[in-house]
N, C-alpha and C positions, 0 to 999 in steps of 0.2 A: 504493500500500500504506500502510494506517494502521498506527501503534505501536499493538502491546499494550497491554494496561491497564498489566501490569506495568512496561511502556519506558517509561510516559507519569509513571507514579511516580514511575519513576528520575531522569527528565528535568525533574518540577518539584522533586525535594528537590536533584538538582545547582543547578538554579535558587535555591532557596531557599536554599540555603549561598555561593552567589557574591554573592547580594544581604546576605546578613549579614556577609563575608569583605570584599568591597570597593566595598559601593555604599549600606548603610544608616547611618542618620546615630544611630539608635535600636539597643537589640537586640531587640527586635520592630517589627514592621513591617505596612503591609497587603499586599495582594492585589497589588493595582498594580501595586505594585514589585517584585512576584517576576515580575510578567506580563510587565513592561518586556523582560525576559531572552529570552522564548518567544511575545511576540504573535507571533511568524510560523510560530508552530507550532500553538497551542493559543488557542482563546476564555478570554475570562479568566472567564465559566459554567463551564467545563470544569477551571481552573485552578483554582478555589475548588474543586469537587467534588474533584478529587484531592486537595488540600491536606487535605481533611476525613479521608479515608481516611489518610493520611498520620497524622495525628494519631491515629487508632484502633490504628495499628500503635504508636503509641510514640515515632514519628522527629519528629513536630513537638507545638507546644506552643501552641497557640491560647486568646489574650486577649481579654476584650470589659470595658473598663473599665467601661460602663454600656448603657441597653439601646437608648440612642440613637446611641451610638458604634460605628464600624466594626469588625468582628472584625481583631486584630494575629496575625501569625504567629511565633517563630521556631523554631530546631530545639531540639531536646534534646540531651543530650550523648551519650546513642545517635545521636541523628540527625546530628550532627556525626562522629563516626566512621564510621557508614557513609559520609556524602557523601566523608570521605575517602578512602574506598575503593571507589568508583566514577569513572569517566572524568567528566572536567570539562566543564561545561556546554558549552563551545565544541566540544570533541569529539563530544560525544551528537548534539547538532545536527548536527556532520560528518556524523553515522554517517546520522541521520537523513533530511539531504539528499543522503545517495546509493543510501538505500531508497525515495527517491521519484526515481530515475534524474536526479534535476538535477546541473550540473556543479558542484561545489561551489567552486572556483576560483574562476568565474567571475561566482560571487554575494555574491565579495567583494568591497566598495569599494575601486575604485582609489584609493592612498594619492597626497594632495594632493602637487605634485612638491616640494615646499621643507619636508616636518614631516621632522621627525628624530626617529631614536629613541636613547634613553640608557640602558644597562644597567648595572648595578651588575655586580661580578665577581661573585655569587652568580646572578644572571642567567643573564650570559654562560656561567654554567656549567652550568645546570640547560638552557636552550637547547641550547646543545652537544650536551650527550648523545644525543641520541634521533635530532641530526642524520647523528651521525658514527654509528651503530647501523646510519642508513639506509646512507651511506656503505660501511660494511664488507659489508651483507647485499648493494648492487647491484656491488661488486667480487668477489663469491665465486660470482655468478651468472653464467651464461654466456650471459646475453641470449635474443632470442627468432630464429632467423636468420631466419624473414619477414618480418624489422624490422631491417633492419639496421644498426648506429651508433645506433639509439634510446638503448641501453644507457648507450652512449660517453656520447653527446651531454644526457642528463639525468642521468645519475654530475657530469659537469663543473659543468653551472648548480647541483647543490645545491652541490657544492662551493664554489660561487662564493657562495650566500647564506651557509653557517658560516664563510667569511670574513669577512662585514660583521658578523655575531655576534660572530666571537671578536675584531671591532676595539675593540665596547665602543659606537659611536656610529656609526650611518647613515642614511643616507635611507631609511622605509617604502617609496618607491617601487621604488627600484633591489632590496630584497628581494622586494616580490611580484613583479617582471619575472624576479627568477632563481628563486627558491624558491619561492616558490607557483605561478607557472605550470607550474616543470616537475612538484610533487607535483600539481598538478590533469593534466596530463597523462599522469602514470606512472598515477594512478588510473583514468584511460580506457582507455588503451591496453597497460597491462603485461599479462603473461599469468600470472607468478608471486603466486598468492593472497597468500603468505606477505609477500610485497614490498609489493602494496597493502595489504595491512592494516597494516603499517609505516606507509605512506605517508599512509594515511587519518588515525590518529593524531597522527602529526607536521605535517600541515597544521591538523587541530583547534586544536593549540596555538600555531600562528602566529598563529593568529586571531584566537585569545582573546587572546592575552601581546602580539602586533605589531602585527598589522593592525587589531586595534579599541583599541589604547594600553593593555591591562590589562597 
């Protein structure tokens, strides 16, 4: 299944606000750089065409210093509002690679065994939240009984990743062995919609904030 035009919109202004937010060194930009974010989604033919439409709506703001130099990108300050109120580039992608039935887990890079990660307490807080969210919604459920202990047994492993969070400094590895395996798991096999889409979101943002250092 291919994204909407409209998904695919969403998916490069989320792009193009993550390259402005934490990866350009300019406030406009090319193509490139917004593509680096989505090559394994979209051609970067494809990514210029949307960016153009992008800009017709008012969300982006496209440069061409002269007629020899590359068109620059960035957003507008609409365009920046909205990206703040849509899901974050790492999540779209979740979303994305589980409308193409891939295991989304498991298309994460296993974290090198010796990197650590360092939170600041605004982190560690903003992290937290969404973990203990999941926490409370698979303690209020009562499981699936032709599954049984699933419940028990992946409630515990996230548990065990909002502890390496709320230490402030851990090893990337030791959280994708607890926390991302079991949300890539609860995503396969849970039966409660309301729990995966929990789940779906909360692994997006390991991926983006842990598992790829942002």
């Amino acid at each position: 299944m291919r994204l909407s035009y409209e998904q695919s919109k969403e998916l490069v202004l989320a792009a193009t606000y993550d390259t402005l937010y934490s990866v350009a060194e300019y406030e406009s930009f090319d193509s490139d750089e917004i593509h680096r974010g989505i090559s394994d989604v979209f051609s970067i033919g494809f990514t210029r065409r949307v960016l153009r439409s992008l800009a017709d709506d008012g969300l982006i703001k496209i440069d061409a210093y002269d007629e020899s130099s590359p068109e620059h990108y960035t957003l507008t300050d609409e365009g920046i509002v909205r990206s703040e109120n849509i899901p974050s580039l790492q999540n779209l992608k979740a979303r994305f690679a589980l409308m193409q039935g891939r295991d989304v887990a498991s298309s994460i890079a296993v974290p090198a065994a010796d990197r650590m990660v360092r939170l600041n307490h605004n982190q560690v807080e903003q992290a937290e939240k969404p973990i203990s969210d999941m926490v409370s919604a698979l303690e209020q459920d009562n499981g699936d009984p032709d599954q049984p202990g699933l419940r028990e047994r992946l409630l515990g492993e996230i548990k065990a990743g909002r502890e390496l969070i709320r230490a402030g400094e851990f090893r990337a590895f030791l959280l994708y062995e607890t926390l991302v395996r079991a949300l890539g798991e609860l995503i396969k096999r849970y039966k409660n919609p309301a729990i995966v889409a929990l789940a779906e979101a909360l692994l997006g943002a390991v991926v983006g904030q842990m598992m790829q250092g942002k």
